[in-house]
N, C-alpha and C positions, 0 to 999 in steps of 0.2 A: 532644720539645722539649728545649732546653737552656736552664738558668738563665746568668746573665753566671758566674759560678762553673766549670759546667759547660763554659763556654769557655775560660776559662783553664785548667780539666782536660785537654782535649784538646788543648793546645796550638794552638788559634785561633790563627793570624799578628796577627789586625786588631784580640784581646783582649792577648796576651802582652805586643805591644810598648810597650803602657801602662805595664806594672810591672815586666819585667828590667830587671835591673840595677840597680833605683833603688831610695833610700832608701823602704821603706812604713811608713804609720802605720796599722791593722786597725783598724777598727771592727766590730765581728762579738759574736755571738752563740751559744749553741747551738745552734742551729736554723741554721746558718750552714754547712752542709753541701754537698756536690755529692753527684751522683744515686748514687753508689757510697759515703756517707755517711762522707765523709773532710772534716775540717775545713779552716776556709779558711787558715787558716794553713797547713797541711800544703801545701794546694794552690798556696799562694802562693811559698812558699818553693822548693816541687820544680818550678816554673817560671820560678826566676831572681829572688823579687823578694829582695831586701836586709831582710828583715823588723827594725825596730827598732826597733816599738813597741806595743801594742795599747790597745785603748780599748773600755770596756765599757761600755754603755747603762745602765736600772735592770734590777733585776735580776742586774747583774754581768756580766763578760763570760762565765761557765759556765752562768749561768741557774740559779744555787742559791736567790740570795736571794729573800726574799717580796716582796708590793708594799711601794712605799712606805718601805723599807728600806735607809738610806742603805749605801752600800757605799764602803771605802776603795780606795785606790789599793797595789797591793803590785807583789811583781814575780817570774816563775818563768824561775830563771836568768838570763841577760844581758837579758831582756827585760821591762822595766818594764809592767806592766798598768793605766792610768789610769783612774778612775774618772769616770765622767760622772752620774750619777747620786749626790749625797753626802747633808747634811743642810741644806743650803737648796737657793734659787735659785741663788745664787753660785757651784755648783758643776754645774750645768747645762752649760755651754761648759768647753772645753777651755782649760788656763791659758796664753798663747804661749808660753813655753817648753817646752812639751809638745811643740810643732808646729815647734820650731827644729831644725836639720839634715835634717828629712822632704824629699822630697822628691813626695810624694806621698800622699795622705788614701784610702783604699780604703774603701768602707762596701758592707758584705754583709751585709742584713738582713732576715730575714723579718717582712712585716708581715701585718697581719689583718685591713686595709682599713676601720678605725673609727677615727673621728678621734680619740677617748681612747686610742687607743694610743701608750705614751709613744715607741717606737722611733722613727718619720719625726719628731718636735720635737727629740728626740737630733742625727740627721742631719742634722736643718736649721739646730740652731744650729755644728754643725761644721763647716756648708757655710758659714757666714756669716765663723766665727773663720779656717777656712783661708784664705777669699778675702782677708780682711785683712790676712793673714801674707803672701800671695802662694804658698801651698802649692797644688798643684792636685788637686781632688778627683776619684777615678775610683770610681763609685755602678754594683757589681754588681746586673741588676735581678733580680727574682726575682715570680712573680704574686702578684695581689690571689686570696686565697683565696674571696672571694666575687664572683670574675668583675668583670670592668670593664664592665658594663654598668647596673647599677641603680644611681641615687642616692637618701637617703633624709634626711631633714632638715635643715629648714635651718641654713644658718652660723649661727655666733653673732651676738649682738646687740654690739653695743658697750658697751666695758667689761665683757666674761663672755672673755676670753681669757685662757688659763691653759696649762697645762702637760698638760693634757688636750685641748687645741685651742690652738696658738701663733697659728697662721691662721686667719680665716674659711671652713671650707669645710665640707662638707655634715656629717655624722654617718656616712654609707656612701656614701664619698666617690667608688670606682668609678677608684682611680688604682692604678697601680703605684709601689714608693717611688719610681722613677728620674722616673715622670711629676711626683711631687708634688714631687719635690726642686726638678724642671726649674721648675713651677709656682712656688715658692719664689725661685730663680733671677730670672725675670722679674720679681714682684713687689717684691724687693730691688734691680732692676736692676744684679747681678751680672754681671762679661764672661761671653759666651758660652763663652767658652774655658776657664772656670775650671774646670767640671762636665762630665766627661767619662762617656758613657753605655755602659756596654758590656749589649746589648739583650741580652734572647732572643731563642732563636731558636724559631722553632715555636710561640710562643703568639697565640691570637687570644682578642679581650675578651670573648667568648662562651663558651670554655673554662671548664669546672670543675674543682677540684682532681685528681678523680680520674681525669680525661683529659689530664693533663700525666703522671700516670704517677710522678710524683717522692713519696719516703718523706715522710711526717709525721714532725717532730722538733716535741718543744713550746718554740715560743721563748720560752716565762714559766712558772713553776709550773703559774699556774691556766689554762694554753690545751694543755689535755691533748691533745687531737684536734681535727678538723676540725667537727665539730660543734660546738666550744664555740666557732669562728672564728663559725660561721653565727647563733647566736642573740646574737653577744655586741656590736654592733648596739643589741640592745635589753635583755640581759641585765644589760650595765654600768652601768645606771640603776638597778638593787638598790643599787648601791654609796651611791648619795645618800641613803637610805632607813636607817629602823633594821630593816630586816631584812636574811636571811643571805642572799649571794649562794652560798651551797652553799660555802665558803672551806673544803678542808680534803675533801670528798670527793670522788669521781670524777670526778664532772660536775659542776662549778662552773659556776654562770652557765643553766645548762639547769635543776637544782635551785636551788629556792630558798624560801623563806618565814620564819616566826617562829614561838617560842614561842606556843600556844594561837589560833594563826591561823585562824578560820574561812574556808577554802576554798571554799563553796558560789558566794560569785559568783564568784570565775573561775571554776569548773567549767557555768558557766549561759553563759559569752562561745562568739563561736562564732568562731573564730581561723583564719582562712585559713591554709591550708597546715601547720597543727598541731594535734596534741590533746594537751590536759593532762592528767595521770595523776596523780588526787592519792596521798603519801608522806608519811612520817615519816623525818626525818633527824638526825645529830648534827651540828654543824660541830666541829672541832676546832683551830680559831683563829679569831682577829677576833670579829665580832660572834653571840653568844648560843654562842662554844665551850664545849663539854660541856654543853653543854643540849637538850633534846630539840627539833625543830620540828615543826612542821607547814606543807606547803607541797604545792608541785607539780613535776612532772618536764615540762618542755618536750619533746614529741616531734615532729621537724618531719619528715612526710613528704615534702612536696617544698617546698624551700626556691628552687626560682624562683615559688612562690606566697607563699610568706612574707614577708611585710614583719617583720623583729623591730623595731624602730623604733616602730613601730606600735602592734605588739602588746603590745610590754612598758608602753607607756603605757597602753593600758587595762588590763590587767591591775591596774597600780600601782593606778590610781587606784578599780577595783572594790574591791581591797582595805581602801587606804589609808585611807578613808574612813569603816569600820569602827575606827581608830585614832584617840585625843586628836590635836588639832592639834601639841599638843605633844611629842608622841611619835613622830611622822611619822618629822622627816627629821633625818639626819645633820649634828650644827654643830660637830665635831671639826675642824681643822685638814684640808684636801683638798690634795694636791698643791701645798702649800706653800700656800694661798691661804686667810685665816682670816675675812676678812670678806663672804666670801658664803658660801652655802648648798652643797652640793656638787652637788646637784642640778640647783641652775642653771647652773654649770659645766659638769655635765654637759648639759644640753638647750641650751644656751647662750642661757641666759635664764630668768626670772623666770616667765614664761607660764604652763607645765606646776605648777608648784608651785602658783600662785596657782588656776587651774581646778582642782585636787584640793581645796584648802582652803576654796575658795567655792563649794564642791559644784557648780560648774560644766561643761556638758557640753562634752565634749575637741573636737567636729566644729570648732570655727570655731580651734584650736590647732592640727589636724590639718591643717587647709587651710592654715592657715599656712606648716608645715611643708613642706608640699608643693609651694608654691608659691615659698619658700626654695631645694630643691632643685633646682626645675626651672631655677632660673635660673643656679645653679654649675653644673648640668649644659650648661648653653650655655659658661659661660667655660672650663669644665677640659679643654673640646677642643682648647683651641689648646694643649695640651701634650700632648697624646695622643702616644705613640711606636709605637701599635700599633692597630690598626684591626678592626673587628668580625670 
């Protein structure tokens, strides 16, 4: 199969003549490669485009910095590298002037098909500032690494929108960015023509990563490999908690616990499609660095059985439970957003926190959820670009 990247590589007629000759503004990343692991700029430029600008997501446009780490705007030689990601909100959209003389927005971006991933709110509010400017957007697609056919928790509730979900839509949401942008598109009712799609080719929603065939690059520090794509779903739900989502070792998001954490109930849950391996870990940043834990390693033998979604909320809350109320969860500043919990931000909603803390059992949150999902999974079809 070929990513939209991978068409512009080979000089595609029906991809190239989007971007020769014309002014490009990149939006791209590390992980922003084609199959012979040549960056998009390279790729863009030795097919004609006018490269004159680029634009980094968080994380930067090399994928150096940490989360959460604002990143400036610099620039390597004639070409200015803007920052999208800084130290608030405000620096979330691109400034117009950024986007004056462009004649074109290019966004090539590997996502990891979980709505807290900040990269599709990046692209969506660049789809929003180009269409204002009158700049046309052309959104390289590239797969959902956990396949476009599952969806797993519901959208947010009203008032839980953040920068970890800008949209309502599921937790494993089952799009490609090109479908989410499209989905974006419609609901802003943006012209059709603003957002130009160059597809794959060869992929069907059925497809898993490693029947596309294409290299792993990590588009963030902590998304080492494809496995940390598959639990992180439900892994990223550490992050609302005061334990360690593993920050700093190999497997982040797969390892995870706290200082003096009694293990015994997770190790008692019985976890479709994974088994837990209890470990001792250090993290060496964020929360509990250079201190010892105790926790567990997620091993998911087959992840079309795994719900992580799922499962990381019960785990949480076997846990959690064992912890002062007051201890629980993270009330530091969350992606810019100071007066909710981050938790809730991330579950998008109040629900899951509130069943932990009133020892309440998860079955009628879980149905919730589910029932959440199943009903984005009827809207998200009508942007489908690709078919089972």
């Amino acid at each position: 199969m070929q990513t939209g990247l991978d068409r512009i590589a080979s000089d595609d007629s029906d991809a190239v003549h989007l971007i020769r000759g014309r002014k490009v503004g990149l939006l791209a990343h590390a992980a922003s490669i084609d199959r012979e692991l040549r960056g998009a700029a390279a790729v863009l430029s030795g097919a004609g485009a006018q490269l004159s600008a680029l634009f980094g997501p968080e994380h930067g446009f090399t994928g150096a910095a940490q989360d959460m780490v604002g990143v400036g705007s610099i620039g390597i030689g004639h070409l200015p590298i803007y920052s999208l990601y800084g130290d608030g909100p405000e620096d979330l959209s691109p400034k117009p002037e950024w986007l004056d003389d462009l004649d074109v927005i290019v966004i090539d971006l590997q996502d990891v098909g979980s709505r807290y991933y900040t990269y599709v709110w990046t692209a969506a509010l660049m789809l929003k500032a180009a269409a204002d400017a009158g700049v046309e957007v052309v959104v390289l697609d590239r797969p959902n690494p956990l396949g476009g056919v599952r969806v797993e928790g519901a959208p947010q509730r009203d008032g839980y929108l953040s920068f970890v979900g800008l949209y309502p839509i599921a937790v494993r949401h089952g799009l490609t960015i090109a479908e989410l942008l499209s989905w974006v598109r419609n609901r802003e009712n943006i012209a059709r023509d603003a957002l130009q799609v160059v597809r794959m080719r060869g992929w069907q929603r059925s497809m898993t990563w490693n029947q596309t065939g294409l290299p792993w690059a990590m588009p963030s520090p902590n998304m080492p490999m494809l496995g940390t794509a598959i639990v992180y779903p439900g892994g990223c739900l550490v992050e609302g908690t005061t334990l360690s989502e593993g920050r700093g070792t190999t497997r982040p998001f797969e390892i995870w616990g706290g200082p003096d954490l009694d293990v015994a109930a997770l190790l008692a849950l019985d976890l479709h499609g994974a088994t837990l391996r209890p470990i001792e870990f250090t993290p060496t940043f964020q929360k509990h660095a250079g201190h010892a834990c105790r926790g567990v390693q997620v091993h998911v033998n087959d992840p079309w059985v795994f719900r992580p979604y799922e499962a990381y909320q019960r785990m949480l809350a076997a846990v959690l439970r064992s912890v002062p109320t007051e201890e629980r969860w993270r009330t530091e500043t969350y992606e810019f957003v100071s007066d909710r919990p981050a938790i809730d931000l991330l579950t998008g909603g109040p629900e899951f926190r509130a069943a932990v803390d009133q020892d309440a059992a998860l079955d009628d949150g879980l149905a919730f959820e589910a029932r959440g999902a199943a009903q984005f999974d009827d809207e998200r079809r009508a942007s489908w670009l690709y078919e089972k």
